[in-house]
N, C-alpha and C positions, 0 to 999 in steps of 0.2 A: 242901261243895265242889260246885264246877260243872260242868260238861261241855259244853265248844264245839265247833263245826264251824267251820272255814275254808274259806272256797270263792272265787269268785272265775270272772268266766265273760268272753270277750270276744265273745260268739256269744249274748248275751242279746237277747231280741228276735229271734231270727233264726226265720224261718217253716221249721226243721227240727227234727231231735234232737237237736243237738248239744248243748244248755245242757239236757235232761231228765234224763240220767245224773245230775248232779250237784244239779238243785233236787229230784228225788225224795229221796235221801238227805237233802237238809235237812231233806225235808218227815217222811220216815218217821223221823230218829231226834229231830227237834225234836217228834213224837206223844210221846216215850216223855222228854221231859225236856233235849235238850241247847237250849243255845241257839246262834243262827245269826249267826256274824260272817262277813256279805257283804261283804269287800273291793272297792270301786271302784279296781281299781290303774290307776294312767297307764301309758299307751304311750312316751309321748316322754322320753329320755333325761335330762332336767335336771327332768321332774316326778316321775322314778322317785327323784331323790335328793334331791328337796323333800320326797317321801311319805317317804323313807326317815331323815331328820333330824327333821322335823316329826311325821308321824304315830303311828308305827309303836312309838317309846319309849310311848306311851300305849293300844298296843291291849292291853296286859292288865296296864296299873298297874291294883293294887288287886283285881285278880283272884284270885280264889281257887280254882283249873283242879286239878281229877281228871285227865281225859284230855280231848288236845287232837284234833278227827281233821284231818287237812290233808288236802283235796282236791286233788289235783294231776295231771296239771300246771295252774300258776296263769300261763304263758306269758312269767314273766318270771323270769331264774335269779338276777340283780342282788336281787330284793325278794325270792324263794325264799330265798335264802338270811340273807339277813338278818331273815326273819321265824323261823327254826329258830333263829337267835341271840338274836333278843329272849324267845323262848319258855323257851330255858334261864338267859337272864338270870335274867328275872322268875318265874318259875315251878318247880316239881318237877312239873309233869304232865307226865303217859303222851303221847306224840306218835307217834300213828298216824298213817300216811300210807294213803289210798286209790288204789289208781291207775288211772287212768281210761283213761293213755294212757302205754306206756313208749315213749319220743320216740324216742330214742337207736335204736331199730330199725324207725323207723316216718321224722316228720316231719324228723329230723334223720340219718337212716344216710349214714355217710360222715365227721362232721364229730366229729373229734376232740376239739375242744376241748369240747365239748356235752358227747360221747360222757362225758368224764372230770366235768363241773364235776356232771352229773347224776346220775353213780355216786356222788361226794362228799354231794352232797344226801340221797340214798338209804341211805347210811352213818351218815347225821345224825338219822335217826329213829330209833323205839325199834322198833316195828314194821310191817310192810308187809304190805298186803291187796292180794294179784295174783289178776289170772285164771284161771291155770290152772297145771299142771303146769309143761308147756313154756314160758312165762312168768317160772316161779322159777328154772328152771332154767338158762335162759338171761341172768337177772341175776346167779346165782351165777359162770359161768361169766365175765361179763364185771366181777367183782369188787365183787359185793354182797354184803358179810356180814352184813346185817341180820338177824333171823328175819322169818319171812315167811308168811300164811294166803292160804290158795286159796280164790276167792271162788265161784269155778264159774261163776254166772252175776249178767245186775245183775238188782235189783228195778224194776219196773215199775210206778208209779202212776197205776192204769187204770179208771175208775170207769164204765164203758160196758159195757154186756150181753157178754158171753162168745158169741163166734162159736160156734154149736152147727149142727151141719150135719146134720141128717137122713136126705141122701142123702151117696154117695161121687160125685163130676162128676169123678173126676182132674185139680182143679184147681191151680194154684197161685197166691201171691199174692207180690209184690214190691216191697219201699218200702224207698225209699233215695235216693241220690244218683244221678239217671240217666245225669249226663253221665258220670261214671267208672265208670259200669255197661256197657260199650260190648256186652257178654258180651251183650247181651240180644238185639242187634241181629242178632246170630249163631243166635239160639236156633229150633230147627226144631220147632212142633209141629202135627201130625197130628190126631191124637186127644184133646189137650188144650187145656186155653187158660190164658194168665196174663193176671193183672189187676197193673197197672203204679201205683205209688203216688212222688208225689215230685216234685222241680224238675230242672230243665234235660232234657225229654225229650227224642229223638232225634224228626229230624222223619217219621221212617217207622219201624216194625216189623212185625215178617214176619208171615205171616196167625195167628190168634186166638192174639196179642198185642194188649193192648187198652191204651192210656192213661187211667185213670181219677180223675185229679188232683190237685191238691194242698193238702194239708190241716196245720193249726198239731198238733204232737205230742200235744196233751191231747187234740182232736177225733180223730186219725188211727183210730182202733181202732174208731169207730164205723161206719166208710166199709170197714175190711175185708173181702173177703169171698176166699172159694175157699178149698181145702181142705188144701193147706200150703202153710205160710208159706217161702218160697227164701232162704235166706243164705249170697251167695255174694259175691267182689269182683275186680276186677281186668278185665284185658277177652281171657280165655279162658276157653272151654268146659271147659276142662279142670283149671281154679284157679289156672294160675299167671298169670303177667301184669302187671308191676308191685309196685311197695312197697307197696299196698294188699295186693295177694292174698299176697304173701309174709309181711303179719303176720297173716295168717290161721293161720296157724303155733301163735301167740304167744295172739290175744287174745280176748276173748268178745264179741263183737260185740252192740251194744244192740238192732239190731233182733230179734235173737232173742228178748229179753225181748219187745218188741212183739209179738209173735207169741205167744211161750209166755204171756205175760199175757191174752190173747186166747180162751184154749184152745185156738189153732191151732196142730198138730202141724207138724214143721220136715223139710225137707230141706238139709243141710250137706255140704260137701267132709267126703270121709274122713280128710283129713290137715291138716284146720283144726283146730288143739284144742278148739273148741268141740263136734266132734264125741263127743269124749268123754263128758262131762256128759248130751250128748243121748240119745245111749246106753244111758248108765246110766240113767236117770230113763224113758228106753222112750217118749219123746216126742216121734220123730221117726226121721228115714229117714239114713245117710251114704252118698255115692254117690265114685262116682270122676270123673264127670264128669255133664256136663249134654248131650252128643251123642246119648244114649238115652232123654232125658228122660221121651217118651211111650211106651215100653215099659216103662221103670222104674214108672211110674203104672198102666199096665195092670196090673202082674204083682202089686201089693199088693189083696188082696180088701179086699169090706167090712168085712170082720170087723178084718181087720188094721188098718184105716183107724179103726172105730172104738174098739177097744185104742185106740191111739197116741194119739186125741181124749180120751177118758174119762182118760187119764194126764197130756195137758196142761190139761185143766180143773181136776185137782188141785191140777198146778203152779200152777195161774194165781195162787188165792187164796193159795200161799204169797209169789209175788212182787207179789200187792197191796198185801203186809202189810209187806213189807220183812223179809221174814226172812232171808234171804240175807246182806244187811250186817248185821242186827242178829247172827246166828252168829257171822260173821265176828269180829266186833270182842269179842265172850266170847271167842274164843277168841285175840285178839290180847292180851288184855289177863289172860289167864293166862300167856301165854311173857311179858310184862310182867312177873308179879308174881314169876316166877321169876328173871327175867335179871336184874331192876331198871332204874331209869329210866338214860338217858345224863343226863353232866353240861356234854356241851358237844358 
């Protein structure tokens, strides 16, 4: 029997991160045997339901499917849903969903009809690999009874020298999205300096705040530098600010993995869930805000600075390897063998 991936990107090509979340998992679990069905799905309404008469009866005649993983979301809930239909047509395979992004609290909060068609989707799998705690919890609560595995953090596929820093500079470093980073423009430091990574920068920031450019996702790691990596979003000092920072809550933000892949130790919101993980794993700093930022950097010595490095060097090589999903999916695929597959 065989083992596929479904994915599916509309951000393929695009000079950020948003399409690496998802090609690294093809790439890390197509090392270990599955094989990769790249969906090209249409945008336009009457090709959604050419692909969905024509194609789609044919993605897995003759297939002979273990476990299916769906990458999701695939940005269309028309073919979403109809491809978890052809799956248990044709098939008894395991169908795990990964989620990359839960919409319904994020791109789409507000819009009920979304809110319900994609709890039904999420209903429709056997099981679900989330982010984090507060993640599950808040799909349970909004009427997902799937079982469901906590992924912690994503894997990063980073094949570039490990940031190793010999001294402590209390620096930080920042890649991202800069127009929706406005926080940054706010940011006051003294005794510090950040290095700024990413498209659309502001056309000024405050003194040693520095723009340092922008780079395709498989190159960015290599252009890193400073001494933690900052994952924050929205546009206050203080985390909240918009439907970005409010699913700071909920989700594990990939540039963390950029970062922890890197061997660069992280600074997080205290009440971002990803601060947890970071935590536990002793690979970075949770603050309450960013208003004391260079006091916050003063007050951690050397020593402490390199603990936190020597612990994300660790982590790095387990998220070069993909361990994180490969976990993940053992242990989706035990609450599988206990609950059994769905039939429909």
């Amino acid at each position: 029997m065989t083992n596929y991936v479904l994915t599916s990107d509309i951000y393929k090509g695009y000079k950020h991160a948003g399409p690496k979340a998802k090609a690294d998992i093809n790439q890390f679990l197509g090392e270990v045997g599955y094989q990769i069905l790249d969906l090209d799905l249409p945008i336009k309404r009457i090709q959604k339901l050419g692909y969905r008469i024509f194609k789609l009866p044919h993605l897995f005649k003759n297939k002979d499917a273990d476990k299916i993983i769906f990458q999701y979301p695939m940005y269309t809930v028309f073919l979403t849903k109809a491809i978890i239909k052809e799956v248990r047509r044709q098939t008894n395979a395991k169908l795990i969903f990964v989620i990359h992004d839960y919409e319904a609290i994020r791109k789409y909060k507000g819009d009920q009809k979304f809110f319900k068609d994609e709890v039904a989707i999420f209903n429709a799998a056997d099981c679900l690999i989330v982010h984090s705690q507060a993640m599950k919890d808040k799909m349970r609560q909004n009427g997902v009874t799937t079982p469901m595995v906590i992924l912690g953090a994503f894997d990063y596929y980073n094949p570039q020298k490990l940031v190793e820093n010999h001294e402590y500079h209390r620096s930080i470093c920042f890649a991202g999205n800069l127009e929706k980073s406005s926080f940054l423009t706010k940011l006051k430091l003294q005794h510090s300096h950040a290095y700024l990574f990413g498209m659309d920068p502001a056309p000024q920031y405050p003194a040693n705040i520095s723009y340092e450019g922008l780079y395709q996702a498989e190159e960015l790691p290599k252009y890193l530098k400073g001494d933690f990596g900052l994952v924050w979003d929205g546009t206050s000092l203080n985390g909240n600010g918009g439907i970005y920072a409010d699913y700071q809550h909920y989700n594990a933000p990939h540039k963390t993995s950029l970062y922890l892949s890197s061997g660069m130790p992280v600074i997080v919101w205290n009440q971002a869930a990803i601060s947890k993980f970071v935590l536990d794993e002793h690979v970075g700093i949770a603050v309450e805000n960013l208003e004391n930022l260079d006091e916050t950097l003063q007050n951690i010595s050397a020593d402490e600075y390199f603990e936190l490095q020597a612990n994300a060097q660790k982590l790095a090589e387990k998220l070069r390897h993909g361990m994180m999903i490969k976990n993940a999916i053992h242990q989706a695929e035990e609450i599988i063998d206990q609950n059994g597959v769905k039939t429909k």
